[in-house]
N, CA, C and O atoms as a GROMACS GRO file, in nm:
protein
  564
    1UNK      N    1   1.572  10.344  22.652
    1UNK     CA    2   1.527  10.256  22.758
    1UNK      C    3   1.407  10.175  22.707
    1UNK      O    4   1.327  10.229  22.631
    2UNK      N    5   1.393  10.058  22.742
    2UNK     CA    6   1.315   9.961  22.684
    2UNK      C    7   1.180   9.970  22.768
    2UNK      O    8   1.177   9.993  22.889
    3UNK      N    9   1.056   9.945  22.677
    3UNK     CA   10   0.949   9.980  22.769
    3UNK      C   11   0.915   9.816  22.835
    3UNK      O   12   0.854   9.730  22.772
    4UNK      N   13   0.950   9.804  22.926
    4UNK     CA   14   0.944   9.657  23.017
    4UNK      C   15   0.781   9.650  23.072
    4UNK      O   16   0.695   9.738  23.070
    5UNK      N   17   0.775   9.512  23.122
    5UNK     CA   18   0.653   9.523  23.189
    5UNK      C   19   0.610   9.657  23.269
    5UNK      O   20   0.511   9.726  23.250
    6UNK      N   21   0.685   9.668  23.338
    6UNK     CA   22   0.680   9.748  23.420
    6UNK      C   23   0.598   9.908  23.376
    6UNK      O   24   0.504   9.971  23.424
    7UNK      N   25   0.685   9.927  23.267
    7UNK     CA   26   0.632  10.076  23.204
    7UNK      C   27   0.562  10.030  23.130
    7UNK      O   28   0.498  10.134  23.121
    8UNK      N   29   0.494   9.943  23.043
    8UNK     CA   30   0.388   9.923  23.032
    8UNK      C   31   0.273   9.876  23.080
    8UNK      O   32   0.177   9.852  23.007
    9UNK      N   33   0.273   9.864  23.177
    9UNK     CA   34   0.184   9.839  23.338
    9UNK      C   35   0.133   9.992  23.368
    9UNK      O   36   0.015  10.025  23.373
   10UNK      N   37   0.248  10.078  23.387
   10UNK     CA   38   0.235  10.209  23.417
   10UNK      C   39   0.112  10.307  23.268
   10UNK      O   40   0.001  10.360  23.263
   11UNK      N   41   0.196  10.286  23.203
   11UNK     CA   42   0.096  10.322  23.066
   11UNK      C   43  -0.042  10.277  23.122
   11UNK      O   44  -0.113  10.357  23.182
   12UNK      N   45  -0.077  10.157  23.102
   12UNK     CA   46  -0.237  10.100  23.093
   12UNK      C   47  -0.290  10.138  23.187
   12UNK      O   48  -0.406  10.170  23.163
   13UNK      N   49  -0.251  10.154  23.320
   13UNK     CA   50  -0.264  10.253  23.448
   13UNK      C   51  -0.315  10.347  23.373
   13UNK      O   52  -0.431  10.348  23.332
   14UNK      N   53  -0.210  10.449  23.347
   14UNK     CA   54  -0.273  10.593  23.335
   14UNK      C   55  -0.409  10.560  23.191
   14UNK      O   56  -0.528  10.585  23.208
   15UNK      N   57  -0.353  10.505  23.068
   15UNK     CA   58  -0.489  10.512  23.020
   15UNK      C   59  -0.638  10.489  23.081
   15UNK      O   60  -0.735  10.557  23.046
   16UNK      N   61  -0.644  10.382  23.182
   16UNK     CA   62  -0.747  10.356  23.256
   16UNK      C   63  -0.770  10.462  23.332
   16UNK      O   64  -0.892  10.456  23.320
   17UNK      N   65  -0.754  10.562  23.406
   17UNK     CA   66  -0.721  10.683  23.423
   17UNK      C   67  -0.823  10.707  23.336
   17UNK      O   68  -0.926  10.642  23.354
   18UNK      N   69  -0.820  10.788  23.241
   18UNK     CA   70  -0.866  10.885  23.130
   18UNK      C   71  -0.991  10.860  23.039
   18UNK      O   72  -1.063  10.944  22.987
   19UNK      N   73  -1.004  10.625  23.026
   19UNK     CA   74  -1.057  10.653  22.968
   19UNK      C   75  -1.224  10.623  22.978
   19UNK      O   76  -1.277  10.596  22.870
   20UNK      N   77  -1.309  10.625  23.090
   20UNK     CA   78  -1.389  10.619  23.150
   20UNK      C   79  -1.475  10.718  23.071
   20UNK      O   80  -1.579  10.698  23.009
   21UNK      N   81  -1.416  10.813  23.087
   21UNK     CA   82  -1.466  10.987  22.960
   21UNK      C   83  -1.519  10.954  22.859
   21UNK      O   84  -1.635  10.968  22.822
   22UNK      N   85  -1.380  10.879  22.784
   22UNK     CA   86  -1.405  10.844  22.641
   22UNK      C   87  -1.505  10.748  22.608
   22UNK      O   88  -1.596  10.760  22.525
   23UNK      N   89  -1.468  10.610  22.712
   23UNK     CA   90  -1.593  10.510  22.643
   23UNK      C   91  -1.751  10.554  22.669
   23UNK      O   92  -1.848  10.506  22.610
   24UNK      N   93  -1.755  10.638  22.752
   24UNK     CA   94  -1.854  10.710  22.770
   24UNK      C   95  -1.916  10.744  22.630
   24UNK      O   96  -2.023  10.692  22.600
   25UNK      N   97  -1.862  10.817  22.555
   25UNK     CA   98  -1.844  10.939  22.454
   25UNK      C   99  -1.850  10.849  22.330
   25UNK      O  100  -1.852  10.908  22.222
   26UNK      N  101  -1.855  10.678  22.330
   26UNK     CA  102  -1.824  10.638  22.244
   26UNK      C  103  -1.693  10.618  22.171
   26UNK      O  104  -1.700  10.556  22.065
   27UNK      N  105  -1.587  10.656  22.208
   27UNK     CA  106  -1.432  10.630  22.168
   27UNK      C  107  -1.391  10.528  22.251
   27UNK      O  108  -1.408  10.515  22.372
   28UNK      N  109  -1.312  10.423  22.136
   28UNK     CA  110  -1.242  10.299  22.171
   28UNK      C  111  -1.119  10.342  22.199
   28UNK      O  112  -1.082  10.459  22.193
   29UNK      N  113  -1.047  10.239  22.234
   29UNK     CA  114  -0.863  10.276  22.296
   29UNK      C  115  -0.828  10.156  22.315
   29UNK      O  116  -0.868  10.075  22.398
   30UNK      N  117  -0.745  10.148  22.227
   30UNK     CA  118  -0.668   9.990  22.121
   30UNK      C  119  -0.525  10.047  22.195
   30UNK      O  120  -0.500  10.165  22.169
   31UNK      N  121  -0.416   9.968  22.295
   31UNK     CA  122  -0.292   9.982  22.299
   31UNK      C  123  -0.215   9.893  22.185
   31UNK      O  124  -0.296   9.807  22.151
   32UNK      N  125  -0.154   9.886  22.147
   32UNK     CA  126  -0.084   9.786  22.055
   32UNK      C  127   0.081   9.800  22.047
   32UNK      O  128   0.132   9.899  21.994
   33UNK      N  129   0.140   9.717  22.090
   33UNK     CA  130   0.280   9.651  22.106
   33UNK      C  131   0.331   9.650  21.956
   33UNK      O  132   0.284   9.566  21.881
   34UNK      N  133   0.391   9.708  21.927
   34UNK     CA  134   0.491   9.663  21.789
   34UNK      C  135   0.644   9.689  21.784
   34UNK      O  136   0.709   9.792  21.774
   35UNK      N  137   0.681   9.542  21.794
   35UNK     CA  138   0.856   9.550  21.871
   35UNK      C  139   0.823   9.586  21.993
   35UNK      O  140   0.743   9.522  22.060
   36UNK      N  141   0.905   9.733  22.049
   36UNK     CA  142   0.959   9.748  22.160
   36UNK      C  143   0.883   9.890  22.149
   36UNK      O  144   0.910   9.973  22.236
   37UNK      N  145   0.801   9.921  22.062
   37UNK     CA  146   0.725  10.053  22.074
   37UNK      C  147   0.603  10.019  22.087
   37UNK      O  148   0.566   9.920  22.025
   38UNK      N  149   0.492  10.103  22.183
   38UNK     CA  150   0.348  10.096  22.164
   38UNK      C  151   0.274  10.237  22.042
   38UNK      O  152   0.310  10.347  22.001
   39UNK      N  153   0.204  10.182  22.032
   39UNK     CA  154   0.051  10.247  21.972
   39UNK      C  155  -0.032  10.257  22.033
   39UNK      O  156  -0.069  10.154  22.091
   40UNK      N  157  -0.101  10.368  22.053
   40UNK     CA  158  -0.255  10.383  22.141
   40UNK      C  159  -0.302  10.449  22.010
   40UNK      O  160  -0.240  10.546  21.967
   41UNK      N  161  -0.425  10.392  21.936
   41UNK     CA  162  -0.570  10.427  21.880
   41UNK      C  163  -0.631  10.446  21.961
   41UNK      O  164  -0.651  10.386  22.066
   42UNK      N  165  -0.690  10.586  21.896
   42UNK     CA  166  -0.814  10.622  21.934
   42UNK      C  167  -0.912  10.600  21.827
   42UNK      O  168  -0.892  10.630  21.709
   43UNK      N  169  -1.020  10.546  21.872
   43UNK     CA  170  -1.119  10.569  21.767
   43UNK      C  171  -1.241  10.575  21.768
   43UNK      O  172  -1.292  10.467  21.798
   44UNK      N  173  -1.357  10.711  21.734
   44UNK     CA  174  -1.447  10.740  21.767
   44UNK      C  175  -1.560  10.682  21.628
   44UNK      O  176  -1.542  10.709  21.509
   45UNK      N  177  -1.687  10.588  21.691
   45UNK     CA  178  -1.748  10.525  21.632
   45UNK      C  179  -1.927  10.571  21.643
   45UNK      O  180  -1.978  10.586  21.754
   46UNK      N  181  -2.010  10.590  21.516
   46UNK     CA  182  -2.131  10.601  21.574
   46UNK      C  183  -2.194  10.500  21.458
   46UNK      O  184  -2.164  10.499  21.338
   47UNK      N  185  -2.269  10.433  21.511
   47UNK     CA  186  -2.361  10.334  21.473
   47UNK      C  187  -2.286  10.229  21.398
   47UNK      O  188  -2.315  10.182  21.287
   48UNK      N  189  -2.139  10.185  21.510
   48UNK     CA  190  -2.058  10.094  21.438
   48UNK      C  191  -1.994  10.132  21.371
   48UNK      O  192  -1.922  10.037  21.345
   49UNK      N  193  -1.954  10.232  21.303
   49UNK     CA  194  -1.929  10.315  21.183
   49UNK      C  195  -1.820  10.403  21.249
   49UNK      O  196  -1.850  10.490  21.332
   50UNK      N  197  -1.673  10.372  21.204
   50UNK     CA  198  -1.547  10.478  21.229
   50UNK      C  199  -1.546  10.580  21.180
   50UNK      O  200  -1.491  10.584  21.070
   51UNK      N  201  -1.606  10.710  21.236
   51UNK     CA  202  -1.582  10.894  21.171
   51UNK      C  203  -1.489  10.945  21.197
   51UNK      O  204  -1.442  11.044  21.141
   52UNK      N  205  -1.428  10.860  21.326
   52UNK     CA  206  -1.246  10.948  21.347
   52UNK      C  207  -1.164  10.868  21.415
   52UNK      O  208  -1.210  10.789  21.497
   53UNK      N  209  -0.952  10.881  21.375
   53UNK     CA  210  -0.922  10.831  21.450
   53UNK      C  211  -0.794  10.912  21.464
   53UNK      O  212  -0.754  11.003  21.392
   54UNK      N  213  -0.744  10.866  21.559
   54UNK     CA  214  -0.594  10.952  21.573
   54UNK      C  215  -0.524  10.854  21.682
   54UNK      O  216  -0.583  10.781  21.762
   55UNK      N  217  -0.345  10.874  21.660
   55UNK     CA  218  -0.291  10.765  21.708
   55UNK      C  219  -0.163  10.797  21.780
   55UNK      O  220  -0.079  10.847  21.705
   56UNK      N  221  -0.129  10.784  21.896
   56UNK     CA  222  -0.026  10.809  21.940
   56UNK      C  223   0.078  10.707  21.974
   56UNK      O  224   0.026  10.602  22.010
   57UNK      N  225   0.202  10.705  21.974
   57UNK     CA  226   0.318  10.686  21.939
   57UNK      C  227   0.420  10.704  22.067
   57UNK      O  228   0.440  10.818  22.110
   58UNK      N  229   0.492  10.573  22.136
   58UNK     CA  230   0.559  10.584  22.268
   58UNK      C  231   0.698  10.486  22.204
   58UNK      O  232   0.716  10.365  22.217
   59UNK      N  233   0.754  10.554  22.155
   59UNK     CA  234   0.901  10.499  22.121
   59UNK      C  235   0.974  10.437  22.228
   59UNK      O  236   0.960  10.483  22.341
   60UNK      N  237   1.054  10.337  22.207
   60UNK     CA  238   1.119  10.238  22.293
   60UNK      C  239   1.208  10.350  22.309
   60UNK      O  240   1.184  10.400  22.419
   61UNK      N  241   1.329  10.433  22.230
   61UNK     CA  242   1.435  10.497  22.265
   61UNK      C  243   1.428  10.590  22.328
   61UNK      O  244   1.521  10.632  22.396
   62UNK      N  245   1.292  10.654  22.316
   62UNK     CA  246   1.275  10.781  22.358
   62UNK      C  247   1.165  10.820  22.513
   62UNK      O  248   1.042  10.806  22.518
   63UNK      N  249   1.237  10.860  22.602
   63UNK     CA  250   1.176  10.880  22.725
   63UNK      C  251   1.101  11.003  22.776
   63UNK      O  252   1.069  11.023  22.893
   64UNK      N  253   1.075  11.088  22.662
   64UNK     CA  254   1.061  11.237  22.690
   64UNK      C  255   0.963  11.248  22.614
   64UNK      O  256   0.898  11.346  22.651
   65UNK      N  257   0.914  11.196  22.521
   65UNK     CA  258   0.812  11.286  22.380
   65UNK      C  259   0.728  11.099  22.374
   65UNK      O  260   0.763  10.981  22.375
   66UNK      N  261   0.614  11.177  22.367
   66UNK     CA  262   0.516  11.094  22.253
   66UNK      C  263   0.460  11.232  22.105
   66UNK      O  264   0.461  11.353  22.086
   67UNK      N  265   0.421  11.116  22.044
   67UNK     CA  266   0.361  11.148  21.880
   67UNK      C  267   0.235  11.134  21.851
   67UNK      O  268   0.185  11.021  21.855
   68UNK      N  269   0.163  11.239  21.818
   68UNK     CA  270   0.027  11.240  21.775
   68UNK      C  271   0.051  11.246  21.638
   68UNK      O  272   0.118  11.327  21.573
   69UNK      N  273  -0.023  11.132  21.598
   69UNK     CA  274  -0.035  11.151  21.481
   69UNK      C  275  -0.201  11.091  21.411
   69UNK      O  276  -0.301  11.059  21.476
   70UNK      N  277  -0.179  11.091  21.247
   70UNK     CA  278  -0.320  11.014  21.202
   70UNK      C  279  -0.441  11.101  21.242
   70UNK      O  280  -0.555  11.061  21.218
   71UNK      N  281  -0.424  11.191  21.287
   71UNK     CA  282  -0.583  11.300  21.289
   71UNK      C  283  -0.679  11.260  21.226
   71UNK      O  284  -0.630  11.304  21.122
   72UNK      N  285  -0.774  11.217  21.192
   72UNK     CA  286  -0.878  11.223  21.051
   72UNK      C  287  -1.030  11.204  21.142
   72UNK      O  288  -1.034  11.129  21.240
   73UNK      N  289  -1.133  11.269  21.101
   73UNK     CA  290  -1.265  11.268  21.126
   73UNK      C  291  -1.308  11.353  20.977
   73UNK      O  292  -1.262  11.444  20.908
   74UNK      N  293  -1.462  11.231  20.976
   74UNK     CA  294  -1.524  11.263  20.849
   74UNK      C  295  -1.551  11.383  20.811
   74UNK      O  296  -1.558  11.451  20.913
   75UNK      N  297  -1.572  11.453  20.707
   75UNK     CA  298  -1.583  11.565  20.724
   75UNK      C  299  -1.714  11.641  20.752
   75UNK      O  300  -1.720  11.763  20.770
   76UNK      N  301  -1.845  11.537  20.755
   76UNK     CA  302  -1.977  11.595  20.813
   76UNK      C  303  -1.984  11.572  20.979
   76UNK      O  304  -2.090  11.608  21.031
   77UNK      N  305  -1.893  11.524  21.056
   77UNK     CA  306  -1.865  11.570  21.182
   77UNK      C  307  -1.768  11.605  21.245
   77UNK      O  308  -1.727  11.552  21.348
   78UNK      N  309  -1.699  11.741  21.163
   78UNK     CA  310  -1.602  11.825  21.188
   78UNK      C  311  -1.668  11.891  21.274
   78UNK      O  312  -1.782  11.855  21.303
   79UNK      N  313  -1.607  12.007  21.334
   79UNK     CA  314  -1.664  12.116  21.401
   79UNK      C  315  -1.768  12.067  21.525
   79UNK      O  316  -1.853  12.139  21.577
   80UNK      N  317  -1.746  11.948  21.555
   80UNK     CA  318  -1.820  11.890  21.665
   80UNK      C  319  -1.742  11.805  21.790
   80UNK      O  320  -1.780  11.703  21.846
   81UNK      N  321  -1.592  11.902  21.818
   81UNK     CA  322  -1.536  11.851  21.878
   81UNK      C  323  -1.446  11.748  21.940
   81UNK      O  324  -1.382  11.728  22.043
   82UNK      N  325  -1.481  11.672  21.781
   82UNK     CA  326  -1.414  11.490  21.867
   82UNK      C  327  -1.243  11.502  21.840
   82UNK      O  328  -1.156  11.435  21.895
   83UNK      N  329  -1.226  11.617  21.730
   83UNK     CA  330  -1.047  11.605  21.752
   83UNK      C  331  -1.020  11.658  21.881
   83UNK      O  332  -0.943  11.598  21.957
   84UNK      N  333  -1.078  11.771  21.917
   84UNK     CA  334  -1.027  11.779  22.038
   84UNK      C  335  -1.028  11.722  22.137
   84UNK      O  336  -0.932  11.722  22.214
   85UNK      N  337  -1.152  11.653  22.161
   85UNK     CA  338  -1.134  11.540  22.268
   85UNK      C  339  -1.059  11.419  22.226
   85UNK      O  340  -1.055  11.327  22.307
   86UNK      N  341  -1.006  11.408  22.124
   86UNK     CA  342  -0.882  11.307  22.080
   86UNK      C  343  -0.789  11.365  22.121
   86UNK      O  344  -0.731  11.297  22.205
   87UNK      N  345  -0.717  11.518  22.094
   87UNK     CA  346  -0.572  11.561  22.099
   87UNK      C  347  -0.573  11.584  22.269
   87UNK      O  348  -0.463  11.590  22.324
   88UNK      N  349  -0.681  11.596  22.343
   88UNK     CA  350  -0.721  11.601  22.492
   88UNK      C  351  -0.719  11.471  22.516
   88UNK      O  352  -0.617  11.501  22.579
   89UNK      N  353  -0.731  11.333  22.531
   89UNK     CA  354  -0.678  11.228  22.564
   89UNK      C  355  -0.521  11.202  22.558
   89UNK      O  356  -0.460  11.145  22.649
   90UNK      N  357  -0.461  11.249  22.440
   90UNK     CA  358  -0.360  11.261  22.404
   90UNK      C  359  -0.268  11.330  22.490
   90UNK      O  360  -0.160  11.274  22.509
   91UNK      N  361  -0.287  11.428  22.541
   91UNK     CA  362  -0.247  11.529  22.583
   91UNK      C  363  -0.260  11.485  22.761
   91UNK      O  364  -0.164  11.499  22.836
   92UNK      N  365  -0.344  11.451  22.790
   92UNK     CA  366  -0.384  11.416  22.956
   92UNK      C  367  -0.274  11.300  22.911
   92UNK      O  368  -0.176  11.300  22.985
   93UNK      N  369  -0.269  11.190  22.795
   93UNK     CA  370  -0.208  11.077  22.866
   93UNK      C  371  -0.061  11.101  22.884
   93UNK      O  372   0.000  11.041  22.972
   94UNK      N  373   0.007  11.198  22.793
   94UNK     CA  374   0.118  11.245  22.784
   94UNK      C  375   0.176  11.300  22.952
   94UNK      O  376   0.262  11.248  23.022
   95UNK      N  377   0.103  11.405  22.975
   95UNK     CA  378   0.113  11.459  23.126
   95UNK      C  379   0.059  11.345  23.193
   95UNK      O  380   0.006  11.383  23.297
   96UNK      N  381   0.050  11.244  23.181
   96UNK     CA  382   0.031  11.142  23.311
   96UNK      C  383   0.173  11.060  23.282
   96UNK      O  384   0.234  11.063  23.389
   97UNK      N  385   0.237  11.003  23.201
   97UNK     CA  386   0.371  11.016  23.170
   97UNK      C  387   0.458  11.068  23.176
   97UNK      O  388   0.564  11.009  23.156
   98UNK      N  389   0.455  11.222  23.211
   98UNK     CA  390   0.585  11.296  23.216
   98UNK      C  391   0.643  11.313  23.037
   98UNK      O  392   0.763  11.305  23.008
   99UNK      N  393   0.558  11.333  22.958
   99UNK     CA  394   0.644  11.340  22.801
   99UNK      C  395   0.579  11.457  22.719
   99UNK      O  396   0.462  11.495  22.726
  100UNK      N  397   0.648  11.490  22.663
  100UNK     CA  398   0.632  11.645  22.582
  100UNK      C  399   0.565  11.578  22.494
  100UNK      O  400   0.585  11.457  22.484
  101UNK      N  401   0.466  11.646  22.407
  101UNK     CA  402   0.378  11.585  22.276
  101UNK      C  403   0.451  11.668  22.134
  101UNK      O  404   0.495  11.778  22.103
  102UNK      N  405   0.432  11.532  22.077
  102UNK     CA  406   0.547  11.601  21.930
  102UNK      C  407   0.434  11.571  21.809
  102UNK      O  408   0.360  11.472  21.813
  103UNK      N  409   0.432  11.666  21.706
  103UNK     CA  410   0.336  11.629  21.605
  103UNK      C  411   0.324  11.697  21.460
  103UNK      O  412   0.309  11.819  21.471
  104UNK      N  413   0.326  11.643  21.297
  104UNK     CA  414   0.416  11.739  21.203
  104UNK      C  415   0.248  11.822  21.182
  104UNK      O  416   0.150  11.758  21.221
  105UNK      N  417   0.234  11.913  21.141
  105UNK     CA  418   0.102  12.025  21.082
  105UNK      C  419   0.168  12.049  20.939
  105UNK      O  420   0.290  12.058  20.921
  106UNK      N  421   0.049  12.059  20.818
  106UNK     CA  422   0.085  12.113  20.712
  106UNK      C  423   0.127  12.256  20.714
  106UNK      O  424   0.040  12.341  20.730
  107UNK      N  425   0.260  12.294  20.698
  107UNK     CA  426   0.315  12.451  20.692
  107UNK      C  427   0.153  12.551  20.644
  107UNK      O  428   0.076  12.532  20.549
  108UNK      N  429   0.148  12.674  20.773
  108UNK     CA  430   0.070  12.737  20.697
  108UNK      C  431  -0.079  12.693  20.699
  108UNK      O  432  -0.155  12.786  20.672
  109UNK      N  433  -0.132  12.588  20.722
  109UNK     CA  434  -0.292  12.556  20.747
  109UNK      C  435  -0.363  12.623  20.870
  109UNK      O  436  -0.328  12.703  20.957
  110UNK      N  437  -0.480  12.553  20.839
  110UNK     CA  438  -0.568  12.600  20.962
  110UNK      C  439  -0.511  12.490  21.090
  110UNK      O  440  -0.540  12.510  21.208
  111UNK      N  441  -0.426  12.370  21.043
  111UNK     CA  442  -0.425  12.278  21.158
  111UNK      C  443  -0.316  12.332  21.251
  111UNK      O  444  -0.290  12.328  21.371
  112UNK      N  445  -0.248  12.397  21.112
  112UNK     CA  446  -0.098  12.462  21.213
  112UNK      C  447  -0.161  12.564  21.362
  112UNK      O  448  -0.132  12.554  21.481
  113UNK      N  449  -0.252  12.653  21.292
  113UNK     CA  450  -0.300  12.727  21.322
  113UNK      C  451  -0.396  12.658  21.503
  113UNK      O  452  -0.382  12.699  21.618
  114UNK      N  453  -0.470  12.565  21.456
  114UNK     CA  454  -0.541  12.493  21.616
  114UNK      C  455  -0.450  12.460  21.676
  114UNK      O  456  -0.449  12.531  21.778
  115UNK      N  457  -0.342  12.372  21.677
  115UNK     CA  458  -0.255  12.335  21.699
  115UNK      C  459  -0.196  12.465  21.813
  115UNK      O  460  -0.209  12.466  21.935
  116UNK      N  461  -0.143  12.545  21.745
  116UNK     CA  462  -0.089  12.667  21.791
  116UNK      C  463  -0.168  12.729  21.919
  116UNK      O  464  -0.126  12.774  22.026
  117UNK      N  465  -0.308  12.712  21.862
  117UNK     CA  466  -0.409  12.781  22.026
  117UNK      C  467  -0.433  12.651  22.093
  117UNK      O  468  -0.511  12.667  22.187
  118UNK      N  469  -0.384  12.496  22.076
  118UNK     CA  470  -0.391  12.439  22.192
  118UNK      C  471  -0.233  12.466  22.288
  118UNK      O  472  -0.218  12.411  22.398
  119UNK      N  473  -0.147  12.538  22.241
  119UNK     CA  474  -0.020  12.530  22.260
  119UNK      C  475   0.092  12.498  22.222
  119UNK      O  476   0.188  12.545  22.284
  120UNK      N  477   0.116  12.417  22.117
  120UNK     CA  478   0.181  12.387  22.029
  120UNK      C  479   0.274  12.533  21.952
  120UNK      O  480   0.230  12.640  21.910
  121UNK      N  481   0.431  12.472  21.957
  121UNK     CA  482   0.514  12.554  21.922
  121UNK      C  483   0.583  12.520  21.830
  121UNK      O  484   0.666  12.440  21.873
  122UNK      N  485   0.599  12.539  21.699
  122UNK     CA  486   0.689  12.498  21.591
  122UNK      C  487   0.830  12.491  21.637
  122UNK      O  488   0.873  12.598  21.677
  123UNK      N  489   0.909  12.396  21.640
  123UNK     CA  490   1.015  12.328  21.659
  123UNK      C  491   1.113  12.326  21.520
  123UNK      O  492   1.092  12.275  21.409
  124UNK      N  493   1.254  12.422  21.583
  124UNK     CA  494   1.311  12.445  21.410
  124UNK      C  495   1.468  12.371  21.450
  124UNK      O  496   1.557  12.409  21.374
  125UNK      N  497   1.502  12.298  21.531
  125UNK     CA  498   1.549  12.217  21.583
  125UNK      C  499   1.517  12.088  21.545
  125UNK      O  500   1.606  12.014  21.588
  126UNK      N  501   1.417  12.013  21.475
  126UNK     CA  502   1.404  11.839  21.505
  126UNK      C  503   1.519  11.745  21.497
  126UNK      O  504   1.623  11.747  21.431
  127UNK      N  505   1.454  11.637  21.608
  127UNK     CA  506   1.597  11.546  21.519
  127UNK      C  507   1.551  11.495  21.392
  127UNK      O  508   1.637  11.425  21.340
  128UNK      N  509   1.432  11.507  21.316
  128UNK     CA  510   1.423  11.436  21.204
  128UNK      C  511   1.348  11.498  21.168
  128UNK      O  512   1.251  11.535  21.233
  129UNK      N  513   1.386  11.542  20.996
  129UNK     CA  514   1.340  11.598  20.909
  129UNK      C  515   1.170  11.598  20.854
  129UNK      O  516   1.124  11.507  20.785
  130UNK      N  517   1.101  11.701  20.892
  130UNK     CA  518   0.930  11.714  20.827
  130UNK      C  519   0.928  11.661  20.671
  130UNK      O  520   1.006  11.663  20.576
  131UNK      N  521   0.830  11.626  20.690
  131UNK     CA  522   0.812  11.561  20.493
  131UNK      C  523   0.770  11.747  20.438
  131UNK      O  524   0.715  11.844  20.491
  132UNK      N  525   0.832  11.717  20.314
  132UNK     CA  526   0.803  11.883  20.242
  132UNK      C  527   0.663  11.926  20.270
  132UNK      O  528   0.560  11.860  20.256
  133UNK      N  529   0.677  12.048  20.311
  133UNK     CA  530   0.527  12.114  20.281
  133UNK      C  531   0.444  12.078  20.471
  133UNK      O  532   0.326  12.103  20.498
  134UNK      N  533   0.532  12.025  20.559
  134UNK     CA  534   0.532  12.007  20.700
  134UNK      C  535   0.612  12.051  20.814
  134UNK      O  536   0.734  12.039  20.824
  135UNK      N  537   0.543  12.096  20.888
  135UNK     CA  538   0.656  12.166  21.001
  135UNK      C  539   0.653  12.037  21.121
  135UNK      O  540   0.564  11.953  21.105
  136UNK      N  541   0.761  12.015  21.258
  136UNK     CA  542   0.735  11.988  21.366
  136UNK      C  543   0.676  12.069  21.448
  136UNK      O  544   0.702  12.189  21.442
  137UNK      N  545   0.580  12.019  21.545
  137UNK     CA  546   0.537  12.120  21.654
  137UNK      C  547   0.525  12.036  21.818
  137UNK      O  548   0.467  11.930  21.843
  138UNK      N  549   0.566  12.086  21.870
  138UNK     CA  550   0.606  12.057  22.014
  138UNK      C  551   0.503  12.114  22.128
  138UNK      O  552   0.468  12.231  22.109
  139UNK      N  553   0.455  12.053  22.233
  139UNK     CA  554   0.397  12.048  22.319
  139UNK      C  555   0.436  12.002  22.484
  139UNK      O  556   0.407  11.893  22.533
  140UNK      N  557   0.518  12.128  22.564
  140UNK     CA  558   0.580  12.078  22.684
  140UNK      C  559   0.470  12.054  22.800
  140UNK      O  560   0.373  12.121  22.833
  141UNK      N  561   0.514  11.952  22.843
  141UNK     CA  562   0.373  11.923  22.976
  141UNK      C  563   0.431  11.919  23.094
  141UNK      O  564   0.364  11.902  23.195
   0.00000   0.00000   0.00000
């Protein structure tokens, strides 16, 4: 199903929704149209300066799942929360959609591992194959 005005009306809705938090917090939120699929960036900035971003993924074909993907924050402000309040935007915008969150983890890491205590379930079913050395992991909302 094609995302028409309409469902993308609905999208920018719910992001506006959510992101009041974020610009608060300093995180931007870029929608971006390419073809018949969107992109939502996130991206958390201090003193002008990008330390993290992560990006989700709303396929034209697909009516059920968005994609987190692109994780990255610097590594001197790890452990200070901002992935999670990324994969938590992510996650609220998904359940304001009605769509399961889909996303690959390196087999075996610590990410598999967070992943897993936000809820995330390895998926041995995909329709499309993990790059070597990657699992799918699934998130029902």
């Amino acid at each position: 199903m094609e995302l028409n005005k309409e469902k993308l009306e609905i999208l920018k809705q719910s992001i506006n929704k959510i992101e009041s938090t974020f610009i608060a917090d300093s995180f931007l939120i870029n929608l971006i149209r390419v073809n018949e699929d969107v992109e939502i960036w996130i991206i958390k900035s201090i003193n002008a300066k990008f330390i993290a971003t992560s990006t989700s993924y709303i396929y034209n074909d697909d009516d059920d799942n968005i994609l987190f993907c692109s994780l990255r924050v610097e590594e001197k402000y790890r452990n200070s929360k901002i992935a999670t309040k990324m994969i938590n935007f992510h996650l609220e915008l998904a359940k304001l959609l009605n769509r399961n969150s889909y996303l690959t983890a390196s087999e075996g890491s610590w990410m598999q591992g967070w992943y897993e205590r936000l809820g995330y379930k390895e998926v041995t079913d995909a329709d499309y194959e993990a790059k070597e050395g990657y699992i799918w992991m699934s998130k029902n909302i």
